[in-house]
KOLLUM-373258 format. One line per 4 residues: number of its first residue (from 1); for each residue y, x, z of N, C-alpha, C. Coordinates in nm, 4 decimals. Each point is the difference from the previous one (the first is absolute). Example, Ala and Ser with C-alpha at 12.3 -4.5 7.8 and 13.67 -1.06 7.14 Angstrom:
BEGIN
1 = -0.5690 1.3190 0.7800 0.1190 -0.0890 0.0000 0.1200 0.0900 0.0000 | 0.1050 -0.0350 -0.0720 0.1190 0.0820 0.0060 0.1090 -0.0770 0.0730
This chain:
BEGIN
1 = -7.2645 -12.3175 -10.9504 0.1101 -0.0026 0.0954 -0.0529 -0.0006 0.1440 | -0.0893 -0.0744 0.0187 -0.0374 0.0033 0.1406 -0.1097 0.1308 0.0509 | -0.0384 0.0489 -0.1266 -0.1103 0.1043 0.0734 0.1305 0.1168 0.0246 | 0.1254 0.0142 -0.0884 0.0832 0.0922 0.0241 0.0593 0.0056 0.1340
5 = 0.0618 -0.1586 0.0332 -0.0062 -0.0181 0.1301 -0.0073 0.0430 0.1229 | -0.1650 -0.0618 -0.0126 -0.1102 0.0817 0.0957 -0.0019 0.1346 0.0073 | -0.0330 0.0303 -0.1382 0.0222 0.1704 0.0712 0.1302 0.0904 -0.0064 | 0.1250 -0.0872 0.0107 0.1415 0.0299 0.0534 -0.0075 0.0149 0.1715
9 = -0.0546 -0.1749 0.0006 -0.0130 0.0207 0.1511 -0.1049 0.0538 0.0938 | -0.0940 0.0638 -0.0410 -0.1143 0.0476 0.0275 0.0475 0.1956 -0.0116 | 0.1059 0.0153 -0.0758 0.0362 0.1449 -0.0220 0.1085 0.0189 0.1400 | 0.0420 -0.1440 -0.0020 0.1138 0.0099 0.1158 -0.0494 -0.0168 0.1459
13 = -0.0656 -0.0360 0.0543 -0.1006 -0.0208 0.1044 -0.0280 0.1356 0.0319 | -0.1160 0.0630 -0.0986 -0.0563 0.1543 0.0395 0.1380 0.0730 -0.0213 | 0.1126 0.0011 -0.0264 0.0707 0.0906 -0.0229 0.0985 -0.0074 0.1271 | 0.0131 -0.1248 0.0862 0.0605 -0.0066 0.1057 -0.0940 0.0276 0.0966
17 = -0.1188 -0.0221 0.0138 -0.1236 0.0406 0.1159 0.0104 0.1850 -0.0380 | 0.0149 0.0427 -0.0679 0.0288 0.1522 -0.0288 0.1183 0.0281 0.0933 | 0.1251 -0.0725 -0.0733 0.0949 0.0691 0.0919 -0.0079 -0.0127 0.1740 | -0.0419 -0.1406 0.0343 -0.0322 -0.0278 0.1465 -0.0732 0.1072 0.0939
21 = -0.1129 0.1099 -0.1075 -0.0700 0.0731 0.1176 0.1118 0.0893 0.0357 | -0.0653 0.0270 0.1558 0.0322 0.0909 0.0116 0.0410 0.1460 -0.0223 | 0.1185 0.0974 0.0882 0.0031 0.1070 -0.1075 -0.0643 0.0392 0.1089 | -0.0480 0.1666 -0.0396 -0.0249 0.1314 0.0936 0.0683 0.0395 0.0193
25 = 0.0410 0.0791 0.0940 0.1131 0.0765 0.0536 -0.0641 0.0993 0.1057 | 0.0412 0.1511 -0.0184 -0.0387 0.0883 0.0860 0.1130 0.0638 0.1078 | -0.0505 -0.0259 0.1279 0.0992 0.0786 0.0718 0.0303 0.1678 -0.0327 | 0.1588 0.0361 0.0322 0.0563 0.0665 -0.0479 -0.0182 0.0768 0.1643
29 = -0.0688 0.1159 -0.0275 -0.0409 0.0318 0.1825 0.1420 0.0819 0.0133 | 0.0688 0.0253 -0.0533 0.1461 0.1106 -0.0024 0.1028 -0.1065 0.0779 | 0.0068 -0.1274 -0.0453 0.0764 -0.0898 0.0782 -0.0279 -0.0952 0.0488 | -0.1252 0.0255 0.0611 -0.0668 -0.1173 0.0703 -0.1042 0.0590 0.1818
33 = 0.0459 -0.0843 0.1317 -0.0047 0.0941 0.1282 -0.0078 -0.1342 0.0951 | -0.0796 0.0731 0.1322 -0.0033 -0.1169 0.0920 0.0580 0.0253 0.0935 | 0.1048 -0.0671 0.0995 0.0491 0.0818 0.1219 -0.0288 -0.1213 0.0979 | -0.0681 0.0869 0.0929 -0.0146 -0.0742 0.1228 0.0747 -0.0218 0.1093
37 = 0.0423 -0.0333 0.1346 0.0240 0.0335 0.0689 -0.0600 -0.1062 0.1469 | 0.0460 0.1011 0.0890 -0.0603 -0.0663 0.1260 0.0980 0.0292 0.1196 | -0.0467 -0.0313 0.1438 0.0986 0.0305 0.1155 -0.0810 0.1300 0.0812 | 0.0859 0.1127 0.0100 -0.0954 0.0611 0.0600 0.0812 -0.0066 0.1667
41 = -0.0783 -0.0991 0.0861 -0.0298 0.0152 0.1385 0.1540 -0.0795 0.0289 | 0.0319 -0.0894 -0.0708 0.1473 -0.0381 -0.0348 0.1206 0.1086 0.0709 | -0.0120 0.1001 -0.0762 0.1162 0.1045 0.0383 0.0226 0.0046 -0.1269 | -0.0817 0.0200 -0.1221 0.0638 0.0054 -0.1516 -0.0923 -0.1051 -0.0879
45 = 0.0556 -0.0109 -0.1291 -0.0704 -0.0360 -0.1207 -0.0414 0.1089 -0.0854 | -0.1330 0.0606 0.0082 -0.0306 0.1134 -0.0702 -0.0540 -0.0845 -0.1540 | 0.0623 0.1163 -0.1137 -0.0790 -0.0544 -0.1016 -0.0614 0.1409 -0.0903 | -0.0957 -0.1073 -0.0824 -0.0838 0.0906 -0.0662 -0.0633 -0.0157 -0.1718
49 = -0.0065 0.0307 -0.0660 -0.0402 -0.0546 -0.1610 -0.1502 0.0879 -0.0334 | -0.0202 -0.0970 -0.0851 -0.1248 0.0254 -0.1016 0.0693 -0.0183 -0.1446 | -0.0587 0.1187 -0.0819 0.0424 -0.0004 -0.1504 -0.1360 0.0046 -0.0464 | -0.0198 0.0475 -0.1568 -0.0663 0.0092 -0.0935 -0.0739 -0.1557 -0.0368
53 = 0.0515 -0.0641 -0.0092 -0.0378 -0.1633 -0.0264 -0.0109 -0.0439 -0.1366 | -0.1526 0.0474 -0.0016 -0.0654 -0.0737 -0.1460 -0.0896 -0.1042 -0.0187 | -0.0319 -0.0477 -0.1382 0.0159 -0.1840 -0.0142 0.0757 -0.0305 -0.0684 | -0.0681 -0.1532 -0.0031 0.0804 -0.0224 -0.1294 0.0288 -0.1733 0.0431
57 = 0.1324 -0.0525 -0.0268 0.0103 -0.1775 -0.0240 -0.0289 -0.0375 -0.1640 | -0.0268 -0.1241 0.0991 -0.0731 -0.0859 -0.1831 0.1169 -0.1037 0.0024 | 0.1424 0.0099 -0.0773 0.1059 -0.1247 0.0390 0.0064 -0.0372 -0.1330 | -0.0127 -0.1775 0.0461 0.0041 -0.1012 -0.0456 0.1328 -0.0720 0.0293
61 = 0.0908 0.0539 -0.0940 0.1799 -0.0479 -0.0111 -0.0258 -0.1515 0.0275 | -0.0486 -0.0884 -0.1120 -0.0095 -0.1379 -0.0023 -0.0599 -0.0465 0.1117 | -0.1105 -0.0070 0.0673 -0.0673 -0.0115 0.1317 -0.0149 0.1051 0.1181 | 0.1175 0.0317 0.0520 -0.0534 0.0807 0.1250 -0.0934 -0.0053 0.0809
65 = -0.0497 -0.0781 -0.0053 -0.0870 0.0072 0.1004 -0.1860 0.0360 -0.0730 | -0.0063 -0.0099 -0.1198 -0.1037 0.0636 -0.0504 0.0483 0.1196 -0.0411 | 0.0744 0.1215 0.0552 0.0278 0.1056 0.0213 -0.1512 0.0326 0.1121 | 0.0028 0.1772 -0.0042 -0.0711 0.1039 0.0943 0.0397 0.0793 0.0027
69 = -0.0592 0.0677 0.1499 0.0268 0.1597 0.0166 -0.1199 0.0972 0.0717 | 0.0257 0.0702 -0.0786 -0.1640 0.1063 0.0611 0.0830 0.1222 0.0515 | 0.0373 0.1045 0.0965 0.0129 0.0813 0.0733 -0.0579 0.1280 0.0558 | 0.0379 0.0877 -0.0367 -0.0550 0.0656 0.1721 0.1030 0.1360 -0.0684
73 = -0.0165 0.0774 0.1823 0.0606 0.1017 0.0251 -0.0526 0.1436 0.0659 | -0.0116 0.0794 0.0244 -0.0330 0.1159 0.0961 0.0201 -0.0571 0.1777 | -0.0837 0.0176 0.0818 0.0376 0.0170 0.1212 0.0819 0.1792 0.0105 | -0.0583 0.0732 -0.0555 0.0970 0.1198 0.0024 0.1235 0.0005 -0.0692
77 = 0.0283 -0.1067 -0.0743 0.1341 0.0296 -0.0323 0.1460 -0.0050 0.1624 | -0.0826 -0.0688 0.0799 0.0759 -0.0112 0.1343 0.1417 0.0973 0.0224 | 0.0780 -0.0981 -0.0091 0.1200 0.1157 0.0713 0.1062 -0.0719 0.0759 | 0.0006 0.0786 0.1433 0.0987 -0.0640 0.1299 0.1007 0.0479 0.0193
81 = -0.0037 0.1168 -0.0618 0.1470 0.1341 0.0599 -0.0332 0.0763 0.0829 | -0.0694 -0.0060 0.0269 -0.1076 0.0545 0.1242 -0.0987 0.0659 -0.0115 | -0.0653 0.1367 -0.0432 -0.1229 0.0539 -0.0531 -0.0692 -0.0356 0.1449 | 0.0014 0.0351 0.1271 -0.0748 -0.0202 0.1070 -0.0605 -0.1724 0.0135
85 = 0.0862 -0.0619 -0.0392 -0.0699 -0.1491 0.0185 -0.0451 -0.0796 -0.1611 | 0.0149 0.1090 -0.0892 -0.0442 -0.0471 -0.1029 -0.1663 0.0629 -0.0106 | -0.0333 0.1139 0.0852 -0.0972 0.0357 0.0202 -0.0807 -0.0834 0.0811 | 0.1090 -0.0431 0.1373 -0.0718 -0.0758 0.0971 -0.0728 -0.1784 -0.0831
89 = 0.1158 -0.0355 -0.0899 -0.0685 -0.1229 -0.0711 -0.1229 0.0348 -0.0866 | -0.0178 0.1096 -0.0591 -0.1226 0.0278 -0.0383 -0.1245 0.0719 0.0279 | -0.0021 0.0090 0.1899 -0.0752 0.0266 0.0655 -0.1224 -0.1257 0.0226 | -0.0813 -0.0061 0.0722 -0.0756 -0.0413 0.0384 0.0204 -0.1224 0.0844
93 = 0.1095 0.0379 0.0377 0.1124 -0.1008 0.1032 -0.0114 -0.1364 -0.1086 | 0.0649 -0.0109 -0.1455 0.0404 -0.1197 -0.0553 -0.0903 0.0252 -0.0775 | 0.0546 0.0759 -0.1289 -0.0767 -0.0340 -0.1377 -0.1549 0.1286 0.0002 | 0.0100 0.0375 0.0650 -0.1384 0.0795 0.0374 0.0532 0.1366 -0.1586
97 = -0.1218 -0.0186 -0.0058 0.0673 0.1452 -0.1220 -0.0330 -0.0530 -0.1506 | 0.0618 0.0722 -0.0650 0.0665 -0.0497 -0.1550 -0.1653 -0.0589 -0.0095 | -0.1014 0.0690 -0.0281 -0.1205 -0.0503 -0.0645 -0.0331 -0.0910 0.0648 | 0.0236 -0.0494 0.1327 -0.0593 -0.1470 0.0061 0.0168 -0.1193 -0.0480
101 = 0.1378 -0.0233 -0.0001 0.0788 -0.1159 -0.1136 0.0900 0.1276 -0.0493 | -0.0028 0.0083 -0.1595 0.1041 0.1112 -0.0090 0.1130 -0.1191 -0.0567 | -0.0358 -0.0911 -0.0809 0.0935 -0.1026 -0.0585 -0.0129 -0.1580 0.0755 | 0.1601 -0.0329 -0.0160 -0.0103 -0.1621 0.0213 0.0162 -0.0803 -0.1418
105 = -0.0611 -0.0907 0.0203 -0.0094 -0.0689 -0.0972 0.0678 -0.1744 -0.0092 | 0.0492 -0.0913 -0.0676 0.0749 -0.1441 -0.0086 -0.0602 -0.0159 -0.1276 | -0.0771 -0.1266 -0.0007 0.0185 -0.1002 -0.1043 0.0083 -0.1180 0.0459 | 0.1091 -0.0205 -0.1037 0.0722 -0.1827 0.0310 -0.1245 -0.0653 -0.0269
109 = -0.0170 -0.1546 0.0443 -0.0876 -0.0842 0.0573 0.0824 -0.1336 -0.1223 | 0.1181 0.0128 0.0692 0.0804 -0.1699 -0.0682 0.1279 0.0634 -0.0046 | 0.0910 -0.0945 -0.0593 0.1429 0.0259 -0.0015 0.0671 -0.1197 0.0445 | 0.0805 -0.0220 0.0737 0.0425 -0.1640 0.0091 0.1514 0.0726 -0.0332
113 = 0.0183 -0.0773 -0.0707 0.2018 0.0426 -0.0799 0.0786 -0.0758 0.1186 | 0.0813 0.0389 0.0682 0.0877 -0.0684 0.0667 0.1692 -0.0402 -0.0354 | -0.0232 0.0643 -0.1055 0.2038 -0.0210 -0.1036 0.0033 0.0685 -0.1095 | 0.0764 0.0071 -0.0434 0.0472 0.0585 -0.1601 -0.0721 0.1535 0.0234
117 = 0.0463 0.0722 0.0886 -0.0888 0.1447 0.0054 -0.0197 0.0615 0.1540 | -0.0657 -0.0976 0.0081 -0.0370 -0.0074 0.1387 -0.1760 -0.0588 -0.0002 | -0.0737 0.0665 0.1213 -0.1758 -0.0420 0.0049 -0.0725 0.0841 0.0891 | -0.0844 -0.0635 0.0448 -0.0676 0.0355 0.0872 -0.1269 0.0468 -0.0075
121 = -0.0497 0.1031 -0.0497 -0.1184 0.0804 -0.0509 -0.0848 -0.0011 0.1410 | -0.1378 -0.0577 0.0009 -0.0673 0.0084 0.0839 -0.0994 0.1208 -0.0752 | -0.1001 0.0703 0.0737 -0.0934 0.0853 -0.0470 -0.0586 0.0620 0.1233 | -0.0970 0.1197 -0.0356 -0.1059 0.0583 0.0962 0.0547 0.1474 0.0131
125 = 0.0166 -0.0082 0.0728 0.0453 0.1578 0.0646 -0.0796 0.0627 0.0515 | -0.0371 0.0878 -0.0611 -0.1473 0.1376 0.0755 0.0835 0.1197 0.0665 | 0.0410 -0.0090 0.1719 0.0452 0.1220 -0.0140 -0.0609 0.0802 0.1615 | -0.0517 0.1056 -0.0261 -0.0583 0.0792 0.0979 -0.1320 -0.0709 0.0210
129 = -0.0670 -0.0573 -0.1335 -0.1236 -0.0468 -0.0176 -0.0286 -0.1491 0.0466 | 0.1168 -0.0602 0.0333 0.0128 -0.1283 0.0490 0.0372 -0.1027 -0.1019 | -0.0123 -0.1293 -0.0309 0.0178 -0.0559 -0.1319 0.0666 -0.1139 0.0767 | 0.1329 -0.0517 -0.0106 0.0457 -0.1214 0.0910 0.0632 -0.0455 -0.1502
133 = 0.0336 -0.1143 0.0026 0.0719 -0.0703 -0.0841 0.1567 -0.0209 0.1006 | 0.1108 0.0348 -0.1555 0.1040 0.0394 0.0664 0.1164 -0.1273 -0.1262 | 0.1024 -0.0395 0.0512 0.0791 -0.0295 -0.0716 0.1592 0.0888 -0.0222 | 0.0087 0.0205 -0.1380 0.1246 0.0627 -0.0350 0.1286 -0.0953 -0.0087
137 = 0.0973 -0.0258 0.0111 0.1330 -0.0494 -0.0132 0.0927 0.0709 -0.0611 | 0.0020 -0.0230 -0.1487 0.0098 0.0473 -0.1502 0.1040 -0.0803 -0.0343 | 0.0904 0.0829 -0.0609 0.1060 -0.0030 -0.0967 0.0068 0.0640 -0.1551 | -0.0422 0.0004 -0.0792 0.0673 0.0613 -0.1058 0.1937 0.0461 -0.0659
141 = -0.0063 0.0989 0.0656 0.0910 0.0231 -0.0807 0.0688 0.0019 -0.0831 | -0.0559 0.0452 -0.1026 0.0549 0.0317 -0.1390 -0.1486 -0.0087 -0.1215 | -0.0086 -0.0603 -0.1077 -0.0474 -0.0111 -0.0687 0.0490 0.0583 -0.1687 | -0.0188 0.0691 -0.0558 0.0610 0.0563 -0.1645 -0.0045 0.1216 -0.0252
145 = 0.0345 0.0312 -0.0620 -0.0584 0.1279 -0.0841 0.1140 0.0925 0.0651 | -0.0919 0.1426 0.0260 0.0183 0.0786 0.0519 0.1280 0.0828 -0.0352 | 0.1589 0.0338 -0.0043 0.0895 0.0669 -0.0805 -0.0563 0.1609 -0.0448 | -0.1030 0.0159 0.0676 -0.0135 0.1145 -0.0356 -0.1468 0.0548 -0.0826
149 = -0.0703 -0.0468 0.0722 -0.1362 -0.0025 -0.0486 -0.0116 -0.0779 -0.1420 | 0.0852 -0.0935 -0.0075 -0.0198 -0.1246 -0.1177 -0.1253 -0.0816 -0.0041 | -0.0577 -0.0546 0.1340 -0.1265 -0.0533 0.0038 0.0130 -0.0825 0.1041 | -0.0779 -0.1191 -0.0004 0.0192 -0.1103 0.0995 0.0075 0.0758 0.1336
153 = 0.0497 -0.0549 0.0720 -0.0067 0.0440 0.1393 -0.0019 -0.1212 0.1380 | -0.0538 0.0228 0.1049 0.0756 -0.1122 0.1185 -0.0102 0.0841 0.1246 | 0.0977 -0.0663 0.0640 0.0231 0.0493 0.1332 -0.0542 -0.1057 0.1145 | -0.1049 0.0382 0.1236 -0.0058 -0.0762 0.0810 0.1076 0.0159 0.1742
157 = -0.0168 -0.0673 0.0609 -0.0179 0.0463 0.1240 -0.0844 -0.1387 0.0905 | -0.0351 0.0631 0.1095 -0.1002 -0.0620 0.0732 -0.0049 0.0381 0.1621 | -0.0033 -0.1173 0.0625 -0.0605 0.0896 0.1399 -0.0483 -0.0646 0.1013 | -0.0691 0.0480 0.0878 -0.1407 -0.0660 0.0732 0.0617 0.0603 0.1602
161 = -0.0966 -0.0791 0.0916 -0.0431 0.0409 0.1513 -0.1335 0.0325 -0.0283 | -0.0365 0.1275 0.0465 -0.1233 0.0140 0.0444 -0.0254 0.0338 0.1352 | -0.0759 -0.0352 0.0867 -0.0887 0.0552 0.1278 -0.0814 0.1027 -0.0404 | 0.0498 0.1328 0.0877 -0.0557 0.1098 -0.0405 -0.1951 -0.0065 0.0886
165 = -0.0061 -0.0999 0.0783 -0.1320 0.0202 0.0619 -0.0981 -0.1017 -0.0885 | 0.0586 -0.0688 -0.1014 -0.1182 -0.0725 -0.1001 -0.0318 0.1250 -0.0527 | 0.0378 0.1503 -0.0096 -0.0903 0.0364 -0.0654 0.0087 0.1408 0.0445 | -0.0476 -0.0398 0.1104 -0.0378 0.1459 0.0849 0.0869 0.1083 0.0403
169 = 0.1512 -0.0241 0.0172 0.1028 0.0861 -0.0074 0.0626 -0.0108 0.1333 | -0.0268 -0.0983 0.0748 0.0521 0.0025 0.1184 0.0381 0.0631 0.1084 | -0.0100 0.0991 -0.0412 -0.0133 0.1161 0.1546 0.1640 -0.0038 0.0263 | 0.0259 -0.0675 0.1654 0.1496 0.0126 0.0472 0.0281 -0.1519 0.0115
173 = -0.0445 -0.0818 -0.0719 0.0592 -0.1311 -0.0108 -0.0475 -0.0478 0.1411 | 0.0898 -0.1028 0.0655 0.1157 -0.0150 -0.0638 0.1530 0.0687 0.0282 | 0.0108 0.1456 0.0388 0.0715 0.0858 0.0601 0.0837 -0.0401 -0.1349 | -0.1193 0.0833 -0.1117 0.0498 0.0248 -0.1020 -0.0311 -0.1306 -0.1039
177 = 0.1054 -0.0277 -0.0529 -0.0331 -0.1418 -0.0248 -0.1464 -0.0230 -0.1230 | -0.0493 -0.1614 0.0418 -0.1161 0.0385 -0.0728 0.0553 -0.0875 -0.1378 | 0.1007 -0.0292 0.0287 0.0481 -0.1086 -0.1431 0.0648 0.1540 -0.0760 | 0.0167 -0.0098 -0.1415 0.0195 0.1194 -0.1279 0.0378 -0.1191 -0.0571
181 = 0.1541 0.0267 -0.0456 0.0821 -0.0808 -0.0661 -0.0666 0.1317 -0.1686 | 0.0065 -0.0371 -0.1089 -0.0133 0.0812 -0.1075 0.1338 -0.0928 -0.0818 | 0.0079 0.0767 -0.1207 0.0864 -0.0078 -0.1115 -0.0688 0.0722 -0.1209 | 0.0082 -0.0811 -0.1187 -0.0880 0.0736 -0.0956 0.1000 -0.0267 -0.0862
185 = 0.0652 0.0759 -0.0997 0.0485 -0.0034 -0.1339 -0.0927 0.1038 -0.0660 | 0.0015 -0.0538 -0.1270 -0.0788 0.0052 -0.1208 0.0787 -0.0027 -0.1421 | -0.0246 0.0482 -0.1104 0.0356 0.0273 -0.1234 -0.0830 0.0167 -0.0473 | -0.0549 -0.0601 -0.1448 -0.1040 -0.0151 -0.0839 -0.0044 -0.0045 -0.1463
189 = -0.0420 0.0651 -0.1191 0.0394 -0.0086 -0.0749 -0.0735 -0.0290 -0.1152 | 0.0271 -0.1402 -0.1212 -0.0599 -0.0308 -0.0917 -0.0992 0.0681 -0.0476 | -0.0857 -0.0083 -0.0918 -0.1248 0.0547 -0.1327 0.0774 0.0817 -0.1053
């Protein structure tokens, strides 16, 4: 009776430390985009996005905060509405040319959960060859299986201040503002 027990509760232990890890989840680059925006010379708010955003989160339903996220995107995916200043951002002026940094890169650092689906993703941001540690202000959306796909799915959103002269982008500031409000939504999808 007692060795059955034991290995009742010894089956139940590893079988709940199973369900606890984390899942994988791959971003879905079709519905997942960054939009920036800034002041240009305070006469407007010009904005601008980055797509193709691949990576993957490691979420941990039961513990958010031993959740991750690994990232990156194209600097050429760039688009303003603007072919002349989408050229000018990938001149020499900001991001110099695709082969010098062609990608930016984020991996989360910590997670501190701040509410039911709410958290604050700190991590390292590599962008235009510069590596600053940045914090995200994260919501989850939606968590469950996909109606269409039939496979886990989650939805984030997130969004940061960056100073465009931590990483070499400054040219104009502070005409042109050097604070870059961003917005990141994300979609990711189960194994």
């Amino acid at each position: 009776m007692f060795k059955t027990t034991v290995l009742t509760a010894a089956f139940a232990l590893t079988a709940g430390a199973a369900l606890a890890e984390p899942q994988v989840y791959t971003f879905d680059t079709s519905h997942s985009q960054i939009v920036f925006d800034y002041s240009h010379l305070g006469f407007s708010t010009t904005t601008g996005m980055f797509s193709g955003i691949e990576g993957t989160i490691s979420f941990d339903p039961e513990d958010p905060a031993n959740s991750s996220v690994e990232a990156t995107f194209p600097v050429a995916s760039l688009m303003t509405g603007d072919k002349g200043r989408d050229e000018h951002f990938l001149s020499a002026d900001f991001f110099g040319s695709e082969a010098a940094a062609p990608e930016v890169t984020f991996t989360s650092t910590s997670i501190e959960v701040t509410g039911d689906d709410t958290a604050l993703i700190t991590g390292d941001l590599t962008l235009n060859g510069v590596t600053k540690e940045v914090v995200l202000d994260t919501v989850l959306n939606q968590q469950g299986e996909h109606p269409m796909e039939k496979k886990p799915w989650l939805g984030f959103d997130a969004t940061a201040t960056l100073l465009r002269s931590d990483y070499n982008l400054g040219m104009f500031a502070p005409a042109v503002s050097d604070e870059v409000e961003v917005a990141i939504s994300v979609e990711a999808m189960g194994q």
